[in-house]
C-alpha positions as CSV (number, residue, x, y, z in Angstrom):
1,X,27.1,-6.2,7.3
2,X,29.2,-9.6,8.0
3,X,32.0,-7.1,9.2
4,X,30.1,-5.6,11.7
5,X,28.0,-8.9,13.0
6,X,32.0,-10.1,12.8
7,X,32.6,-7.6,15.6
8,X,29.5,-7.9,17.4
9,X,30.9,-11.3,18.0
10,X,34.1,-10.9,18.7
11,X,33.1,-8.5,21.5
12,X,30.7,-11.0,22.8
13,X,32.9,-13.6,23.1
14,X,34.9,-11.1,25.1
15,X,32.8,-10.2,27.0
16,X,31.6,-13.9,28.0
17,X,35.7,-14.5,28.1
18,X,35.4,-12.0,31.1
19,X,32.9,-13.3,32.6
20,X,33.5,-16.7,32.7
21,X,37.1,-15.9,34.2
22,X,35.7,-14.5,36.8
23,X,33.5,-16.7,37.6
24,X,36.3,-19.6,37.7
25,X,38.3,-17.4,39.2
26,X,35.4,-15.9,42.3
27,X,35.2,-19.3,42.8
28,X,38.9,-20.5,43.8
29,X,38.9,-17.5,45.7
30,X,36.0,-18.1,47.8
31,X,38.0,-21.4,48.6
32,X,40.7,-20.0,49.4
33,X,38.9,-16.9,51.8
34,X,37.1,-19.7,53.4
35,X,39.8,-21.7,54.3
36,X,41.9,-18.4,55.7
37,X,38.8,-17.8,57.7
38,X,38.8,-20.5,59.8
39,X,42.6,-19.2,61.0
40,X,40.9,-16.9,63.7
41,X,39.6,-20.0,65.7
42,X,42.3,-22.1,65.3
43,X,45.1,-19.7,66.5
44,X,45.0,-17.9,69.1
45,X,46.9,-14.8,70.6
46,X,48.2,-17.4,73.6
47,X,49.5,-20.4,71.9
48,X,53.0,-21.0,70.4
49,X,52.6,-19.9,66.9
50,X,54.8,-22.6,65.3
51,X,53.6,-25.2,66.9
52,X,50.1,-24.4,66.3
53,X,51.0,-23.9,62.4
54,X,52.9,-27.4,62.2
55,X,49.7,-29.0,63.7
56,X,47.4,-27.3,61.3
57,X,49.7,-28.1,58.4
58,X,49.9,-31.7,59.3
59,X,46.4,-32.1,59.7
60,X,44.8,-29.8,56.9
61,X,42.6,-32.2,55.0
62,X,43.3,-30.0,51.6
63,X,46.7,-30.6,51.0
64,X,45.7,-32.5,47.4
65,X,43.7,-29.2,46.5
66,X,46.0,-26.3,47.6
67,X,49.3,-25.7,48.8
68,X,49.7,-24.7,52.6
69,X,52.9,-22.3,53.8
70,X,53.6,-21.1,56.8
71,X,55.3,-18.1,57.2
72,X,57.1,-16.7,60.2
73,X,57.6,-13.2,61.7
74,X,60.7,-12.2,59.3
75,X,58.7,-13.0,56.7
76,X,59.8,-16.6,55.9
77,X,58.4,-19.4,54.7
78,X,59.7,-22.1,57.2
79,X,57.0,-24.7,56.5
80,X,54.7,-26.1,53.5
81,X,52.6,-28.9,52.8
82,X,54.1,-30.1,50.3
83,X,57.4,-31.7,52.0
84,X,59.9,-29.7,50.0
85,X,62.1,-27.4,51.1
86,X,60.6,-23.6,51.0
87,X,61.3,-21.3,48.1
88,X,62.2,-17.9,49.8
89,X,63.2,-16.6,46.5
90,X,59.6,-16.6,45.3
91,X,57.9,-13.5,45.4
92,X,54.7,-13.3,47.6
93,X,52.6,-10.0,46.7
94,X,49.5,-11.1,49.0
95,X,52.1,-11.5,52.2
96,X,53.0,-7.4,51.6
97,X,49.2,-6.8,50.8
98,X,48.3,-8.6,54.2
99,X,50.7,-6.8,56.2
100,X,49.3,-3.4,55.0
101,X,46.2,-4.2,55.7
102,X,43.9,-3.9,58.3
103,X,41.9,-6.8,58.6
104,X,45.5,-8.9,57.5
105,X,44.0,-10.5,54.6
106,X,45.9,-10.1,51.0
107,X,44.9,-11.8,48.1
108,X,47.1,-12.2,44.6
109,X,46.9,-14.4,41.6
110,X,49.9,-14.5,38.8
111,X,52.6,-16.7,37.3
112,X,55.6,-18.3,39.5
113,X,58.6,-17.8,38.2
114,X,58.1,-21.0,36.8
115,X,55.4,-20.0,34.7
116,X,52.6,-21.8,36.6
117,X,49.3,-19.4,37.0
118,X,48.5,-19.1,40.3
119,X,46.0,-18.0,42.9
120,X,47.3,-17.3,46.6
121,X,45.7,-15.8,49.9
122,X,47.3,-15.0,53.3
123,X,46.2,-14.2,56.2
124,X,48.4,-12.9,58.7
125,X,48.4,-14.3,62.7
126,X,49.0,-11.4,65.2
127,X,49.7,-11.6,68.9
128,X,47.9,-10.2,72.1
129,X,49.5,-6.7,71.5
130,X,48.6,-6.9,67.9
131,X,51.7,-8.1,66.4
132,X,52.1,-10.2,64.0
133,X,53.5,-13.5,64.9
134,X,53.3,-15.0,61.5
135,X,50.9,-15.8,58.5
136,X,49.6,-18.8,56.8
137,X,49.4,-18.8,53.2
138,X,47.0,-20.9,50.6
139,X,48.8,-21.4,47.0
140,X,46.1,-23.2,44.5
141,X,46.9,-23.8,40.9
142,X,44.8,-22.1,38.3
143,X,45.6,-24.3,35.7
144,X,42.5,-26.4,35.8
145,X,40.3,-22.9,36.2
146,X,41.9,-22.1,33.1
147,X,41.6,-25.3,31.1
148,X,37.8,-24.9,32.1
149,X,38.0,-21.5,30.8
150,X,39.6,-22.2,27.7
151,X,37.2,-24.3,27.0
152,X,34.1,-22.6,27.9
153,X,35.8,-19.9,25.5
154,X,36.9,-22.2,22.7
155,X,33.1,-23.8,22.5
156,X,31.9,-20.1,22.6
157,X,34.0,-19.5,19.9
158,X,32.9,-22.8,18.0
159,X,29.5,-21.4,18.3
160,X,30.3,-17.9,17.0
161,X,31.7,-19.7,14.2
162,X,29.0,-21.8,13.2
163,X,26.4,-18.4,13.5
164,X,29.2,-16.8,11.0
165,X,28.4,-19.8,8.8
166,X,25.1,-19.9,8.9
167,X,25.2,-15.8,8.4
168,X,27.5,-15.9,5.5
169,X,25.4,-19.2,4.1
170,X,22.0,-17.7,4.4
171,X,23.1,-13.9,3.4
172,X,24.9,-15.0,0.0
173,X,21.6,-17.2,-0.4
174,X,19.5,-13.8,0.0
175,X,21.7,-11.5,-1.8
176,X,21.9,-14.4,-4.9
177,X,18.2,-14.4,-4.2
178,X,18.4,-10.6,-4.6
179,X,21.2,-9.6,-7.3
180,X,20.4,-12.1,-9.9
181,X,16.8,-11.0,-10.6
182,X,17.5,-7.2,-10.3
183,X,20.2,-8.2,-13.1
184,X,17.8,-9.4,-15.2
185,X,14.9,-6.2,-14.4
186,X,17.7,-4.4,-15.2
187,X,18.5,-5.9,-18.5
188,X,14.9,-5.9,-19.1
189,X,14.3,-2.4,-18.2
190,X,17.0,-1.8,-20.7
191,X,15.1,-3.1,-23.5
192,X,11.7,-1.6,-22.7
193,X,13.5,1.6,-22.5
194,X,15.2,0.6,-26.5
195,X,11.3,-0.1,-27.5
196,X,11.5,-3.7,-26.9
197,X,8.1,-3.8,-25.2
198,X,7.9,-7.2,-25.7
199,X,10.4,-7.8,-23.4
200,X,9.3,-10.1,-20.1
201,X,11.2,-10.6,-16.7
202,X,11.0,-14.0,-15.3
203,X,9.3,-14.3,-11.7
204,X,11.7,-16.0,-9.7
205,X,9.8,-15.8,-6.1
206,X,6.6,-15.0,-4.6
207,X,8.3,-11.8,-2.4
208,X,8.8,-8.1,-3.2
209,X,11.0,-9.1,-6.5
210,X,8.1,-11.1,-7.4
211,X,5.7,-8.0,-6.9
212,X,8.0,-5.9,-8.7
213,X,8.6,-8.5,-12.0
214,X,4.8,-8.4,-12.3
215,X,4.6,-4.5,-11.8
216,X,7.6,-4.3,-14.6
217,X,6.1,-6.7,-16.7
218,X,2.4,-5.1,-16.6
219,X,3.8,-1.8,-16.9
220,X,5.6,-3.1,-20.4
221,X,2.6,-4.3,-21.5
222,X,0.8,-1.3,-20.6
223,X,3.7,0.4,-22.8
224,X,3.3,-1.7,-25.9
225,X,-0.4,-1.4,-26.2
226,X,-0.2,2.5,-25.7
227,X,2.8,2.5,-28.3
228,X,0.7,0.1,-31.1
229,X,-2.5,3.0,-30.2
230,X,0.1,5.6,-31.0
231,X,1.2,4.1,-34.4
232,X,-2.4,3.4,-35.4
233,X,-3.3,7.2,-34.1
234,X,-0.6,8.2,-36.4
235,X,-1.5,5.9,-39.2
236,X,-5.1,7.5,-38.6
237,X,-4.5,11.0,-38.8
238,X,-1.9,10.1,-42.1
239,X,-4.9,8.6,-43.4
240,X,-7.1,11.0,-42.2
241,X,-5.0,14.2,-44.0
242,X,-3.8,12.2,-47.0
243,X,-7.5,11.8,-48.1
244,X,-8.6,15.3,-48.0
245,X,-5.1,16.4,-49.4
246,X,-5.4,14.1,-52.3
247,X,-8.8,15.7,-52.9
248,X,-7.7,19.1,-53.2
249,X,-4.2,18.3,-55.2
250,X,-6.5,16.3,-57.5
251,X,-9.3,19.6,-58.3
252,X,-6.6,22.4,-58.1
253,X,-4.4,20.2,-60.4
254,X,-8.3,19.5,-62.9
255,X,-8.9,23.3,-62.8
256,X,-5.4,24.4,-64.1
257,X,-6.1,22.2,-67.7
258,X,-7.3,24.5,-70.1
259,X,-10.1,22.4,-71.0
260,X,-11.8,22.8,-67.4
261,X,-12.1,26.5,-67.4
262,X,-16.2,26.0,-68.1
263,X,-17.8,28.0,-64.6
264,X,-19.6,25.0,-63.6
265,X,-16.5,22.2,-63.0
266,X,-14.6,25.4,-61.6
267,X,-17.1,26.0,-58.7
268,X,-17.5,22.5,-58.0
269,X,-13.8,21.8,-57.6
270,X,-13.8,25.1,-55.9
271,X,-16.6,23.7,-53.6
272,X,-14.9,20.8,-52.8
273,X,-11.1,22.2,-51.9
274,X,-13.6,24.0,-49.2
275,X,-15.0,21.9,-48.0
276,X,-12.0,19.1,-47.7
277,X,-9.7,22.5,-46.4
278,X,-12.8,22.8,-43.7
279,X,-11.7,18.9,-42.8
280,X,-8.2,19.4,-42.9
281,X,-8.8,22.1,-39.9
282,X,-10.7,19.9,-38.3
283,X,-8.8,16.9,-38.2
284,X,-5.6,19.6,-37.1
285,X,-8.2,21.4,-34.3
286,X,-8.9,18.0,-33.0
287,X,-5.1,17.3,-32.7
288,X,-3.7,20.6,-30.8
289,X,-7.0,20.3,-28.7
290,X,-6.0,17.0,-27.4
291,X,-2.4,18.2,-26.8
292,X,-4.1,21.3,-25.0
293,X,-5.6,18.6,-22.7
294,X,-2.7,16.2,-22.2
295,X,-0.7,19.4,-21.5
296,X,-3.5,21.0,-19.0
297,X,-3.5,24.1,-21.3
298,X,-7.0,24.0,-22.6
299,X,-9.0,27.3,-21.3
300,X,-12.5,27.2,-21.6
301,X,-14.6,30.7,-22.0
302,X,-17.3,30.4,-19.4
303,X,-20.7,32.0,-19.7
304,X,-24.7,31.6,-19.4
305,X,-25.7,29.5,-22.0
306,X,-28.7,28.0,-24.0
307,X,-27.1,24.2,-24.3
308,X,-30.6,24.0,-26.3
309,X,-29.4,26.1,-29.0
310,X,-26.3,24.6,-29.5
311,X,-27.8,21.0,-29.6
312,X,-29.9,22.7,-32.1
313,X,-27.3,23.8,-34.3
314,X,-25.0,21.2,-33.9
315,X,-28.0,18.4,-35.5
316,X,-28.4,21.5,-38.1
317,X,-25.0,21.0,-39.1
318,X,-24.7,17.5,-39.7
319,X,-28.3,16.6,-40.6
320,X,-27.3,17.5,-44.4
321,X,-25.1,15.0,-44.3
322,X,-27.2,12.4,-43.1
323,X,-29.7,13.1,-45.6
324,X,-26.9,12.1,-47.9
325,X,-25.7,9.4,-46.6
326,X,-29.0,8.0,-46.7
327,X,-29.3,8.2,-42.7
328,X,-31.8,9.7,-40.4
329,X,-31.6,11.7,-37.3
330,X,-34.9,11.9,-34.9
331,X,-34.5,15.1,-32.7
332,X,-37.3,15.7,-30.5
333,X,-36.8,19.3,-29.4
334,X,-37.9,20.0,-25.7
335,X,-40.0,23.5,-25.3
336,X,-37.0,24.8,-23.1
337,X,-34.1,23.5,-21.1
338,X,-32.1,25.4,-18.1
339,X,-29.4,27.9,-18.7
340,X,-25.9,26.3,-18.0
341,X,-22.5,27.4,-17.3
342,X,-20.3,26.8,-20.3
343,X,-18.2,27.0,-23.2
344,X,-20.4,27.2,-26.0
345,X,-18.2,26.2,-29.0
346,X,-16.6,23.4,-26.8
347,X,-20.0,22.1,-26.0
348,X,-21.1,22.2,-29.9
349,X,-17.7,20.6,-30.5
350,X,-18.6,17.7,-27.9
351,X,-22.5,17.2,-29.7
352,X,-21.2,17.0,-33.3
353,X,-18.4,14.8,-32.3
354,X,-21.1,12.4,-30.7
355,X,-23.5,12.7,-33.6
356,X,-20.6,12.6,-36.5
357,X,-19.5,9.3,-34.4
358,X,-23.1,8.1,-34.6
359,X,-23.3,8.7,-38.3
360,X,-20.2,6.8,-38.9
361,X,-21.2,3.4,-37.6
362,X,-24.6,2.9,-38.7
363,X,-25.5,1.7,-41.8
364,X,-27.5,2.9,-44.5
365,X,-30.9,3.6,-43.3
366,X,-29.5,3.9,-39.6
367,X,-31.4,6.1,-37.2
368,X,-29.7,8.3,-35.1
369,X,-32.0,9.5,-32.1
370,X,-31.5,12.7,-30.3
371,X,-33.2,13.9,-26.9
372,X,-32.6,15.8,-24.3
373,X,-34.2,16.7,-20.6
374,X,-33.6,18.2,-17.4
375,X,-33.6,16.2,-14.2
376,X,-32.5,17.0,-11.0
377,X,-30.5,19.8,-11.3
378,X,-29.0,17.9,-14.5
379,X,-29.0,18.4,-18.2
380,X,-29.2,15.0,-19.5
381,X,-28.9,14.7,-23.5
382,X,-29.1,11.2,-25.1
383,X,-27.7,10.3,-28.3
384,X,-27.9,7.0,-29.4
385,X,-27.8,5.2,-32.9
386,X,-28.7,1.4,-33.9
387,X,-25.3,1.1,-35.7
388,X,-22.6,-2.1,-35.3
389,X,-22.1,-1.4,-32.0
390,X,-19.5,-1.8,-29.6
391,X,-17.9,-5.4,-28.1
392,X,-17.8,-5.7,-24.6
393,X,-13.8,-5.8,-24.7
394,X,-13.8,-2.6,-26.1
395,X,-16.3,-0.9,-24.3
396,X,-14.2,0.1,-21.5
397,X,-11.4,1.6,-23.4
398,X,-13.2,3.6,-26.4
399,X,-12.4,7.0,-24.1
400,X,-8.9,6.1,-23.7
401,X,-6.8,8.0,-26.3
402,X,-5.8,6.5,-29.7
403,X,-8.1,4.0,-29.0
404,X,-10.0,2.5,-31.9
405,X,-12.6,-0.4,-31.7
406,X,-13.1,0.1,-35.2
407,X,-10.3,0.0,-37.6
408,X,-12.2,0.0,-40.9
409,X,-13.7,3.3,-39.8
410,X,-12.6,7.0,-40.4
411,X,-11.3,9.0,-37.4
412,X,-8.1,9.7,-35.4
413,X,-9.1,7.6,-32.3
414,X,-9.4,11.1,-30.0
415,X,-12.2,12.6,-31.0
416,X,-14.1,10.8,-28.1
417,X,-11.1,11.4,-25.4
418,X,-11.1,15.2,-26.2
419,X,-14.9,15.4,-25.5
420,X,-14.8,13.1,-22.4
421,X,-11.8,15.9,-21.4
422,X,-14.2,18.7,-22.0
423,X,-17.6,17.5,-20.3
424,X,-15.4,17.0,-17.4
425,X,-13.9,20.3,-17.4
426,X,-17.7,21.5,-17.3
427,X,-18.0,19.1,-13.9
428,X,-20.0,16.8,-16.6
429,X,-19.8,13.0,-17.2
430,X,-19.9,11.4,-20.3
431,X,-21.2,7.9,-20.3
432,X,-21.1,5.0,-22.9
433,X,-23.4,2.1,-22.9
434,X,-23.1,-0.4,-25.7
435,X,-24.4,-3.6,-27.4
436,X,-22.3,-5.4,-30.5
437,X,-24.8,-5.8,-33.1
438,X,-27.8,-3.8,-31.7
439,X,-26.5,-0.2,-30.9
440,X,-24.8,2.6,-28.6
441,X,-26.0,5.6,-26.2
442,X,-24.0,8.1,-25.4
443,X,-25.6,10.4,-22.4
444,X,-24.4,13.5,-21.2
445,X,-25.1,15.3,-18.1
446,X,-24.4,18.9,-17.5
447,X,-25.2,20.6,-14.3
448,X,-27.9,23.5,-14.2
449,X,-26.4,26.6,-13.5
450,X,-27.4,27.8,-9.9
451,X,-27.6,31.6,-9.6
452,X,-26.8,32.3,-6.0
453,X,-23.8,29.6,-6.2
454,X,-22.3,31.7,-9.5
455,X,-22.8,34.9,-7.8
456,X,-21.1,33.3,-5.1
457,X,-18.0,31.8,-6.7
């Protein structure tokens, strides 16, 4: 970029080089042509030609300026205003331009043999028939043309100079301004990309490096909490399969002693391998049905549905267990609800997770309330518990996968991510409203299948 504003320069200081010659230059010249001018009514075809000239040579008021010659018909010079003797050895290129032409006017400018740049003009003197008689000459020194030009040029030049400056001062600024802090993102990036998440770029200005520090810097944070919700999803599930796997190690390893061959301990450990196989699948199904949704590979089977019976079944299932756990669920059943459009072991899948969660964070005693409705055009089914609750911090993130609010509490921290993922792939929402210390509600809404639309589609 300094190479080519280097150029740009250098041709406009060319450029103005031209210009300003020729404007020095225009100037003698018009001088000169209005001097030669005045010729026509000062000689005329009648008078003695030599005479005439000596008279206008003595008399020309210029003779400081410009150099006066007088030249005769042989092509002479036989007088000058300077006093000295005439130089016929010095070529005269606007003499032979003057002859040739038609309105006997040449004009030249060059270097004497003596090196001086000059400017001359002559204007030939013809007779009654239209021969020439003589010409009269005008030789002015371009030396002082030029010392103006040069330095017109030279402060043109200055100037150029002092805009390089400035361009190389305030471009090394910029690119300093530039280079050092993508150094240091890239350094950073470096270490975000090694797992150093902790990793921070300092903001260095309030511009588009700024903007894209804080981006970087956000997006590492972003990073770190996603991979410390990883390790605690993994620590979950590792949890989560170590406690049923201990289970059944422990009762296969009881029922192998010869001692516990009695009926009864052999169906109870029998019982119990079941049932902790049963949560073994569970805890897998909840895993590859997450990675089925982060991987857009989840395919629901889509029919008419009673959503009614599956609530139904779904409290069935897990009222047992509340019975045991000392916990109550109030259901109050609706005579009928609309048919839906659905998956029906998805949507069982999505109420026992809800209830299970429910369960799981209320204390003994706990009531877990269950009820469900139709309102405009909507299934609406409301589950909520007067468990611990969920903080305000937390609230916004418990559908965000590997999220836990609750460390202390069994679960993988997707179970609520996968059945956000599937009330949405019914064109449902699934909505979470919370109080720490008093209770949660989880409501979901389902649209009512409309027949003509499904015929339709």
């Amino acid at each position: 970029m300094f190479g080519v504003i280097l150029i740009i320069l250098f041709i406009v200081v060319v450029v103005f080089a031209v210009i300003v010659q020729g404007f020095y230059y225009n100037d003698v010249f018009q001088i000169l042509n209005g001097r030669s001018t005045e010729l026509v009514n000062i000689f005329n075809a009648s008078a003695d030609f030599t005479e005439t000239a000596r008279d206008y040579v003595e008399n020309f008021p210029d003779k400081e300026l410009m150099e006066l010659m007088v030249i005769n018909s042989d092509g002479k010079v036989i007088i000058t205003s300077t006093g000295f003797a005439p130089d016929n050895q010095q070529k005269m290129p606007d003499y032979e331009l003057a002859l040739k032409d038609d309105e006997n006017f040449g004009n030249w400018h060059g270097s004497l043999s003596s090196g001086e740049n000059v400017m001359a003009v002559t204007r030939v003197i013809s007779d009654s028939r239209n021969i020439p008689t003589g010409a009269i000459r005008y030789v002015v020194s371009l030396e002082e043309s030029d010392r103006k030009i040069f330095i017109s040029i030279s402060m043109m030049c200055i100037v150029g100079l002092i805009i390089l400056f400035f361009i190389f001062v305030s471009s090394t600024y910029f690119l300093r301004s530039i280079v050092k802090p993508v150094r240091e993102i890239t350094d950073t990036a470096k270490k975000i990309a090694q797992g150093d998440f902790n990793a921070r770029i300092n903001k260095f200005y309030d511009d588009e490096i700024g903007d894209l520090c804080d981006t970087i810097n956000y997006m590492a944070g972003e990073l770190g909490t996603a991979d410390k919700m990883k390790n605690d999803f993994i620590s979950s599930v590792s949890h989560e399969l170590r406690t049923p796997l201990t289970a059944i190690k422990g009762w296969a390893e009881t029922m192998q002693l010869d001692k516990c061959r009695d009926q009864k301990t052999l169906e109870k450990g029998i019982a119990i391998i079941v049932k902790e196989t049963e949560r073994l699948n569970g805890i897998v199904e909840e895993v590859l049905d997450f990675s089925r949704i982060q991987q857009d590979r989840m395919v629901l089977i889509m029919d008419k549905l009673d959503i009614l019976a599956e609530l139904d079944e779904s409290i069935y299932m897990l009222r047992e267990r509340a019975n045991t756990e000392n916990k109550h669920i109030v259901y109050d059943e609706p005579e009928i609800l609309p048919i839906v459009l659905g998956d029906r072991n998805r949507l069982r899948q999505v109420f026992i997770n809800i209830i299970d969660n429910a369960l799981k964070y209320s204390d003994k005693e706990g009531v877990v309330t269950v009820n469900a409705e139709e309102t405009e055009g909507q299934v609406i089914i409301t589950i909520a518990d007067n468990g611990c609750g969920i903080s305000a911090k937390d609230l916004p993130k418990v559908k965000q996968k590997f999220y836990k609010a609750n460390q202390t509490v069994r679960g993988s921290g997707i179970g609520l991510a996968v059945a956000d993922e599937i009330v949405k792939l019914h064109k449902g929402t699934l909505d979470i409203d919370s109080t720490e210390g008093v209770g949660t509600t989880v409501t979901i809404k389902i649209p009512v299948l409309i027949e003509e639309k499904e015929d339709s589609e």
